[in-house]
ZAFIMAR-315499 format. One record per residue: residue in one letter; x, y, z of N, C-alpha, C, CB in turn. Coordinates in steps of 0.1 Angstrom, whole numbers, plus 5000, padded with zeros to 4 digits. Atoms other than C-alpha are relative to their C-alpha. Glycine has a CB too. Layout:
N
AXYZXYZXYZXYZ ...
//
This chain:
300
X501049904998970166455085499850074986500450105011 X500249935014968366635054500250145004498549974992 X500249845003968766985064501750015006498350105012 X498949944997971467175081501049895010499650145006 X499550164991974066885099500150045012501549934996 X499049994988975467135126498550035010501650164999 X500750004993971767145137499449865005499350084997 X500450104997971366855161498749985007500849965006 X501650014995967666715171500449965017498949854991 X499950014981967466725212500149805000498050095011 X499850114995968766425228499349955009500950015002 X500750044988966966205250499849835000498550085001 X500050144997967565855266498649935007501249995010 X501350084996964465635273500649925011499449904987 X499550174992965265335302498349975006501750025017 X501350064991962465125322500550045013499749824999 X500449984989961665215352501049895010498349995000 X499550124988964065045380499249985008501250035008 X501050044993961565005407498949944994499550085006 X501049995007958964945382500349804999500250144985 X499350135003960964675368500749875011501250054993 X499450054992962664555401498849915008500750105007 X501150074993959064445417499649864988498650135002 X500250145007958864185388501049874999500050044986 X499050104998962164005396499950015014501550034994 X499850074985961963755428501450005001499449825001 X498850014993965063805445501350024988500049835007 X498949935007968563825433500750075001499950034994 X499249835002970464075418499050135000500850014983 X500949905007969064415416499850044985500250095004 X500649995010967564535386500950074993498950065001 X498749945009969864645357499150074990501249874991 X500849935012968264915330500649984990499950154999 X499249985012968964965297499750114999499949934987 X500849905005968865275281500249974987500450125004 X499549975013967965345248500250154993499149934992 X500249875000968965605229499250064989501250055001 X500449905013967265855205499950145003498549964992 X499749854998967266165197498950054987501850044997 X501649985004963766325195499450144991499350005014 X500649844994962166655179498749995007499650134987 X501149964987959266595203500349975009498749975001 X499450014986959066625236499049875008499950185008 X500550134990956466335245499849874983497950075012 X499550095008957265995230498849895004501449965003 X501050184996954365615231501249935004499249904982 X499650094997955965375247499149875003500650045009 X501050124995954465015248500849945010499749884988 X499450054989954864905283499749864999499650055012 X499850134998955564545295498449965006501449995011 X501050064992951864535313499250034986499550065017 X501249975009950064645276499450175000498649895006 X500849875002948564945261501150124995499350045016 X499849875006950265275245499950095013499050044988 X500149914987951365505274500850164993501049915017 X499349925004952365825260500650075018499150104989 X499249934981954666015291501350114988501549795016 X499149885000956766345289501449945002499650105013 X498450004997960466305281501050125002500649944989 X499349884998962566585295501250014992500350025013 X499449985007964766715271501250075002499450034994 X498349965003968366855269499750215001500849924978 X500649884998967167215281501350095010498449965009 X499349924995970167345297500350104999500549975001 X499449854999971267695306501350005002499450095012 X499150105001974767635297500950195005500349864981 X499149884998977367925313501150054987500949945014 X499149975011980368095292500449894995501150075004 X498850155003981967845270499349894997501149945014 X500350204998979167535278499250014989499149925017 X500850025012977267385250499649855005501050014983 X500850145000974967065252500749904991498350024995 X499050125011976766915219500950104993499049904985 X499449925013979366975195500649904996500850125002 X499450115005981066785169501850045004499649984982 X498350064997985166705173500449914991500349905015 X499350095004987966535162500649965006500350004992 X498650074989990366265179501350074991500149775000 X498849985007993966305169500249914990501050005007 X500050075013993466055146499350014988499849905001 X500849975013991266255125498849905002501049974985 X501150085001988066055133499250095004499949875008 X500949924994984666295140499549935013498850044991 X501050024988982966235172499050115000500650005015 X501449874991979866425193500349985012498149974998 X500049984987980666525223498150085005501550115002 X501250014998977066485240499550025011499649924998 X500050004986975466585273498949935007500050135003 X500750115002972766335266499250075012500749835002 X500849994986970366485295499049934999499550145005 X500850105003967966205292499049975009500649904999 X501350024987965966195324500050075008499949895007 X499749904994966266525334500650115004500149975003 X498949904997969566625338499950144989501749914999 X500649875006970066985332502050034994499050145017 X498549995002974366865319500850134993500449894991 X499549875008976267185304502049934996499850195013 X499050025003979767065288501250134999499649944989 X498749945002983167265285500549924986501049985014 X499950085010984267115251501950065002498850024984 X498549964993988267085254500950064982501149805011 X499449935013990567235225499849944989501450015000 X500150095011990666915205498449954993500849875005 X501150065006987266885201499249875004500549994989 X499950114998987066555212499749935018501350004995 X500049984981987566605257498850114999501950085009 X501549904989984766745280500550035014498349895004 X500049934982984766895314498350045000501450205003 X501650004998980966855327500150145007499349875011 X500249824996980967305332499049985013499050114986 X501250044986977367195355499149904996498950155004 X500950115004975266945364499149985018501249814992 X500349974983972567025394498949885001499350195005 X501450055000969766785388500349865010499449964983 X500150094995969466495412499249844997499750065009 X500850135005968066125405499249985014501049854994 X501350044994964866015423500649885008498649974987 X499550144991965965775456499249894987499049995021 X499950095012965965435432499450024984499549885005 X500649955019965865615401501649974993499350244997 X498749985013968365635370500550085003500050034986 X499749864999970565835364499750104990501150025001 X501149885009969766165347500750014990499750165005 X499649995009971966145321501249914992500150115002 X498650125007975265995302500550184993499549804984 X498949885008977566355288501249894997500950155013 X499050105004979966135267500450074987499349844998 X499349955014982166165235499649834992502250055001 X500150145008980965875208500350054985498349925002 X500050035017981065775173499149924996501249954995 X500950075004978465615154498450064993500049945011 X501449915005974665675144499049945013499149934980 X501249964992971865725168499250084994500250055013 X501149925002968565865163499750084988499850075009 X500049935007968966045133501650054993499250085007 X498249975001972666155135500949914995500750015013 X498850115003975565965123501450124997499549864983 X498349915008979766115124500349934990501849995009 X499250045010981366065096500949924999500450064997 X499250094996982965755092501750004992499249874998 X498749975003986165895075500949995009500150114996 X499150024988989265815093499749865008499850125009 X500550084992987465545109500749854996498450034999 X499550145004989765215113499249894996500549965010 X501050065004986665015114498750055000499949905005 X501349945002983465155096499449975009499549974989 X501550054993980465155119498950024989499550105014 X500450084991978165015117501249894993498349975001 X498950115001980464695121499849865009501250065004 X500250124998979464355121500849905009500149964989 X499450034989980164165154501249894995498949955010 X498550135004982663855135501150085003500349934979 X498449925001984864175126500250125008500450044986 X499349894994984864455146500649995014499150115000 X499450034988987064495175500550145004501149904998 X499149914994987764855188500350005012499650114998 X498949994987989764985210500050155007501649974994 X500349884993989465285235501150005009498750015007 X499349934991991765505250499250115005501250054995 X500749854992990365745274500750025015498049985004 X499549954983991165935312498850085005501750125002 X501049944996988266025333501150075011498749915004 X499449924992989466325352498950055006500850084996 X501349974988988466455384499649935013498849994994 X501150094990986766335413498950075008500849915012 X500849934989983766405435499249905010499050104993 X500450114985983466185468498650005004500950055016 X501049974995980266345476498850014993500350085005 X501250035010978166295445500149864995500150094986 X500050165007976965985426500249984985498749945003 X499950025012978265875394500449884994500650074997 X499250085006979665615372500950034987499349914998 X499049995008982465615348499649884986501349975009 X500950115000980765415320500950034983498050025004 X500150005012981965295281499049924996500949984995 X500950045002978865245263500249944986499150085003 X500850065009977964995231499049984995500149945000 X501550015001975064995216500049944986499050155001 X499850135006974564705192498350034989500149845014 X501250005008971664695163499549864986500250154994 X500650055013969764425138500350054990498750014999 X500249945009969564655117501650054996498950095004 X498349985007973464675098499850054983501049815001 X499949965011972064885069500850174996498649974998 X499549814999973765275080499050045000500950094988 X501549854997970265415088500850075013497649925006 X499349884992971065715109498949945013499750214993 X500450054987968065565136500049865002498750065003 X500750144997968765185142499849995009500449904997 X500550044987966965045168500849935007499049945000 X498850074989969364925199499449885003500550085015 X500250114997969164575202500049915008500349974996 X498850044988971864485226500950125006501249884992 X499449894996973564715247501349935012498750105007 X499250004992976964675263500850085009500449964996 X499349914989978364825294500750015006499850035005 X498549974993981664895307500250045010500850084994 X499949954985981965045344501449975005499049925009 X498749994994985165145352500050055012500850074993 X500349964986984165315382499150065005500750065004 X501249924993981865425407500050065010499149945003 X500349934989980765645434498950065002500850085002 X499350084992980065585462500849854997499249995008 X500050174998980065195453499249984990499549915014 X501050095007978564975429498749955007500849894997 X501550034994975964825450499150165001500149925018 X500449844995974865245461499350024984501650145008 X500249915014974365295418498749864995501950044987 X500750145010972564925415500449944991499150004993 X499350075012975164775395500549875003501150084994 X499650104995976464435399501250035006500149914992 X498949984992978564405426500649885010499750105008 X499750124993978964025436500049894993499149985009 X500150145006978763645427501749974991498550004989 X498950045010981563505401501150114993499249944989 X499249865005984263755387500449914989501550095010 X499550055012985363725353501450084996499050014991 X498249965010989063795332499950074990501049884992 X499749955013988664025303501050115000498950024994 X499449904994991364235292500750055014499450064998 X499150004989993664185320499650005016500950114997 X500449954988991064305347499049935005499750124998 X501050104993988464115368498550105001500649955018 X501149884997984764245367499149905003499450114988 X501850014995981164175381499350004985499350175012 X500949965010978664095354498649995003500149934987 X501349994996975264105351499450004983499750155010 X500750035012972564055320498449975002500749894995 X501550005001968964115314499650034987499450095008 X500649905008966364185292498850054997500349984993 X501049934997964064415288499350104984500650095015 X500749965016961264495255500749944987500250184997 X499550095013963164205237501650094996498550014985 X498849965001966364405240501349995010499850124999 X499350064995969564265257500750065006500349924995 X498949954995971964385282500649935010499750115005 X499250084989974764285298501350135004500849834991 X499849954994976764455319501549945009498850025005 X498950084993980464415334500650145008501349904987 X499949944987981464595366501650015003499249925011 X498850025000984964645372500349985015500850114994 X499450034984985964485406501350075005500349835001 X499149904992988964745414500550114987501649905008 X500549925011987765045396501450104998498450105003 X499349885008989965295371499650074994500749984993 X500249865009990265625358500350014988500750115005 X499249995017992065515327500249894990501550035002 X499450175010992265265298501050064990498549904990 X498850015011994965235272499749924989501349955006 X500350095012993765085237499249865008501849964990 X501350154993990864845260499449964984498050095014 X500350025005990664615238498449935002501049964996 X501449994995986564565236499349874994499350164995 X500450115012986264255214499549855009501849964987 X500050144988986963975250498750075003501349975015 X501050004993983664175263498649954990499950155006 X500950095011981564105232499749884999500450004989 X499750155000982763745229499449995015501849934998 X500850024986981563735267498649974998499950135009 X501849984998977963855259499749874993499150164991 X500650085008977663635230500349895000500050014989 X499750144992978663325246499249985011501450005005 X500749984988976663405275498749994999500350125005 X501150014997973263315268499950094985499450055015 X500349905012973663495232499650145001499049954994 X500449844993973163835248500450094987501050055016 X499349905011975463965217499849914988501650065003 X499650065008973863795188501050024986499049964999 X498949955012976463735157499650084991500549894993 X500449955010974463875131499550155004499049914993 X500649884993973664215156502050114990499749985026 X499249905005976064515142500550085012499250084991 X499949884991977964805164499550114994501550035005 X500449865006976065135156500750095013498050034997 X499349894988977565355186501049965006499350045012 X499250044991980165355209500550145006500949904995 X499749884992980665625237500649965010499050065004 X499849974985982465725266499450125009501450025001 X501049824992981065945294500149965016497550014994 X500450024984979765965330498650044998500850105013 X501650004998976365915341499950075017499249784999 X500049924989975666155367498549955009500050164995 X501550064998972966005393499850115014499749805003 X500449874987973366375415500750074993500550005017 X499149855005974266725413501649965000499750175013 X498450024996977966735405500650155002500949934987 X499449915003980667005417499950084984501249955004 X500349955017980667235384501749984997499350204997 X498949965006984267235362500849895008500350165000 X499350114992985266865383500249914996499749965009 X500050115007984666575359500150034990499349925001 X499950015017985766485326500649914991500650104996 X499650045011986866285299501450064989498850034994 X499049925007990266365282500849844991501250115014 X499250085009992766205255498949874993501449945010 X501250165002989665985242500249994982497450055007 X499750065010990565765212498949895003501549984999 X501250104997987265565204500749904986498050084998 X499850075008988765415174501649934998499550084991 X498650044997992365325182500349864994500250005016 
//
């Protein structure tokens, strides 16, 4: 950023329309989104849709009324001395407010009342990442492997603990990748390829629209559901954890990569890592001060 750093430009996730999108696929799986991310100062964005034409539409912005203590972003550090952004990403709606934990680094979602639209998205992703989006980029000091980082060689590794639970809302437990062409350090590269991690859900995978059947696969010790689409020439693939957890230990992230890009080239070689987050995607109001993110080592 050219001006002041600790002032971040509002956040806001784009995705396609799931119903929108779901009436164009005969049968099957259900419809998988992507999101992309950027991070806007306006509040209405062009989008060229899939049927033609320039549609400008209202993106709701990161507008929260955040209680004692809550903040939408802030920067951190792991214990390894690496920066992050802890983010409350409200992207389609949500109204997220964060708790930011001592280290800088951990979250506790303070509030989150906004609901998703029966087969809608969800309204947001509050996560801790590293990388460049939209304008932003942490500082890659400390950083075992520089981002952006060229798919031959990079291989991180995530430690994290989602804490909490709430039986009675909808969410997922999600580590996100977001993959780019463009491997020059611009602070906005465009997301290319997007990988997705789903450690857990609630109620259920099928209830959020995530894959939840057919073939299981082995990576990293654990069996998951995948799934893969794509949508505006941008690629996603998607792996589901068939007996979901609250916790990983140095997940090595390198067998899900090699997946995609074996898989129909979903992750091509010459694409870069520009991001990598952990979070929860909230697709209802949650209890306030119940979910969270702790001990999160994105670069391990």
């Amino acid at each position: 950023m050219t001006a002041d750093e600790d002032t971040l430009i509002c956040s806001v996730r784009w995705s396609v329309s799931r119903q929108a999108s779901a009436k164009l696929a005969a049968g099957g799986q259900a419809f998988y989104y992507l999101r992309f991310r950027y991070r806007l100062a306006a509040l209405t964005i062009s989008v060229l849709m899939a049927a033609g034409g320039l549609i400008a539409m209202a993106v709701p912005a990161a507008a929260a009324a955040c209680g004692t203590g809550g903040t939408t972003w802030q920067r951190g550090t792991e214990s390894g001395g690496v920066q992050v952004l802890d983010n409350a990403n409200n992207w389609n709606g949500g109204d997220a407010c964060l708790t930011i934990g001592a280290n800088g680094a951990d979250f506790t979602i303070q509030s989150q009342t906004v609901n998703s639209v029966p087969g809608g998205n969800p309204v947001g992703f509050p996560d801790t990442n590293i990388g460049c989006e939209g304008g932003f980029c942490t500082s890659t000091t400390n950083q075992r492997q520089a981002l952006p980082g060229a798919y031959a060689s990079i291989s991180p590794k995530v430690t994290a603990t989602w804490t909490g639970s709430a039986l009675t809302a909808r969410y997922d437990e999600l580590i996100d990748s977001a993959w780019s062409t463009d491997c020059s350090g611009s602070t906005s590269p465009p997301v290319t390829a997007s990988v997705g991690i789903y450690l857990n859900y609630v109620p259920s995978a099928s209830n959020l629209g995530l894959p939840n059947s057919g073939a299981k696969v082995t990576i990293a010790g654990m069996q998951w559901w995948t799934g893969q689409s794509i949508h505006h020439g941008a690629t996603l693939t998607q792996f589901v954890a068939v007996h979901p957890v609250n916790s990983v230990s140095q997940l090595d992230l390198s067998g899900f990569y090699k997946w995609a890009h074996d898989h129909n080239n979903y992750l091509p070689a010459g694409d870069c890592l520009t991001d990598l987050g952990v979070g929860i995607e909230p697709w209802s109001a949650l209890p306030p001060n119940t979910l969270g993110v702790s001990g999160v080592l994105l670069d391990s």
